[in-house]
N, C-alpha and C positions, 0 to 999 in steps of 0.2 A: 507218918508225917501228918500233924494237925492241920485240919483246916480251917485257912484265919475267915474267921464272920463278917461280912461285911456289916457294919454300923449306919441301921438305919434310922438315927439320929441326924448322921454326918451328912449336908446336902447345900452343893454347890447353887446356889440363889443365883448372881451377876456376875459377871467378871467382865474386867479391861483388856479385853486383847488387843488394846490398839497401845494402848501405854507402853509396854514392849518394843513397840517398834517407834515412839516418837519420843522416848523417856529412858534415857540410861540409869536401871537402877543401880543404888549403891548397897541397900540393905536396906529391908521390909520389918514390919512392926506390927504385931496385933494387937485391933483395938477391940472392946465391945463398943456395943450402941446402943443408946436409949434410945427408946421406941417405944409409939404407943399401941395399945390393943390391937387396934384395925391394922396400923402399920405389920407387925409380926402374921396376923392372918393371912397379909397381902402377901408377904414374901413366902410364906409357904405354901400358897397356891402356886407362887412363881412370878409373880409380875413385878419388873422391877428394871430401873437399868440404871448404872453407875460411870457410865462410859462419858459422859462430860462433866461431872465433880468432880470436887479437888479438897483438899482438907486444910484448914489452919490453923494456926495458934493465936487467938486471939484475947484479950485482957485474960491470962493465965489461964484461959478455956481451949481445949482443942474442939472444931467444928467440923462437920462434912459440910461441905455447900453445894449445891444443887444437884444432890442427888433425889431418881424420880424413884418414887413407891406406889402403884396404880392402886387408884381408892378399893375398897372393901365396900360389894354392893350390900353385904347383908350389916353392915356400921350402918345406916341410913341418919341418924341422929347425931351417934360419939363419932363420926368419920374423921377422916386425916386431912391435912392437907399437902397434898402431891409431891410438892419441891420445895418443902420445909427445912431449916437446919436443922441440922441433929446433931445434941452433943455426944461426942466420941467419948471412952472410956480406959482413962492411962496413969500408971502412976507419976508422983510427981518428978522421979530422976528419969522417967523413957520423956517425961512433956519437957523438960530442959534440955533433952538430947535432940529432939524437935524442934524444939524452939532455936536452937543454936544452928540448926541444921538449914533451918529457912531463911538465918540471917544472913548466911555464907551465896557466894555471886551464884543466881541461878539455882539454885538447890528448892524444888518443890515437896508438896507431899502430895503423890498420887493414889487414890484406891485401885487396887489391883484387883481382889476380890470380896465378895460379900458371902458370907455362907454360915449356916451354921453349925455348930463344931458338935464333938461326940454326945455332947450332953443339951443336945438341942436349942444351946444358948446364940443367938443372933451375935455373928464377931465379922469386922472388916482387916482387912491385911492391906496397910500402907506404905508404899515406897518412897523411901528416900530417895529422890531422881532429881537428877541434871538433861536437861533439852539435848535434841539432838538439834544438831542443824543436818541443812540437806544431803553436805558429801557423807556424813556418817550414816543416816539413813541409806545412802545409796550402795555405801561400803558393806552394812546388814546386806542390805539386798543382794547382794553380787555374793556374798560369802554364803547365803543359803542356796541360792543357786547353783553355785560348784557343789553345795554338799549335793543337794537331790541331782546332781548330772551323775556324779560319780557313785552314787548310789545304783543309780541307774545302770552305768558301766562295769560294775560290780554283778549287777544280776544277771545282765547279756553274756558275762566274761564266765560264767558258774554252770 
């Protein structure tokens, strides 16, 4: 039996763990991103967080908006700037799937994760998501708690 290489291309940057739990997805989407110089340096030292952006479609542009990229000390001159838009990268039948998707009640585009993929190219993955309200958050929460009780139950009982 082969053993599979890990790709060390492939390397998880940001992620939304909170999205999950306040955003019921429906089905995610990947984008690329333009970005500038400093910007890709920055993420692949690591610094970076996407956990309060959100993405739109705006005059037939998709956007991430206020997502952070910590500056690049060795840019000192071509530097970034921090909480800039970035335009997102999609063709134009996924940005009318988009687009029609944000029209409809409630229906956001969340970033889930930022990473870059096999061939070292900078790609975001966006969720199609509807809000949770409180009782369904609370309904998540009760339902992973029976699972790890009974997990739990399972191991005592073995």
């Amino acid at each position: 039996m082969a053993k599979e290489k890990q790709n060390p291309n492939y390397k998880v940057v940001a992620e939304n763990r909170r999205a999950r739990y306040d955003y019921a997805i429906e089905s995610d989407i990947e984008c690329g991103v333009m970005l500038l110089g400093s910007e890709v340096k920055s993420l692949r030292v690591g610094g970076s967080n996407i956990a309060d952006s959100y993405a739109a479609v705006e005059q037939g542009e998709l956007w991430l908006v206020n997502s952070y990229i910590a500056p690049y000390k060795q840019a000192k001159t071509w530097g970034h700037e921090e909480r800039r838009r970035r335009k997102l990268l999609v063709n134009a039948k996924e940005l009318s799937k988009l687009w029609a998707a944000t029209q409809r009640e409630g229906m956001t585009l969340v970033p889930l994760v930022l990473y870059f993929n096999h061939k070292g190219i900078a790609k975001i993955k966006l969720g199609i998501a509807k809000g949770k309200k409180n009782h369904d958050k609370r309904a998540t929460e009760a339902k992973r708690d029976w699972q790890r009780q009974k997990s739990r139950l399972m191991r005592h009982e073995a």
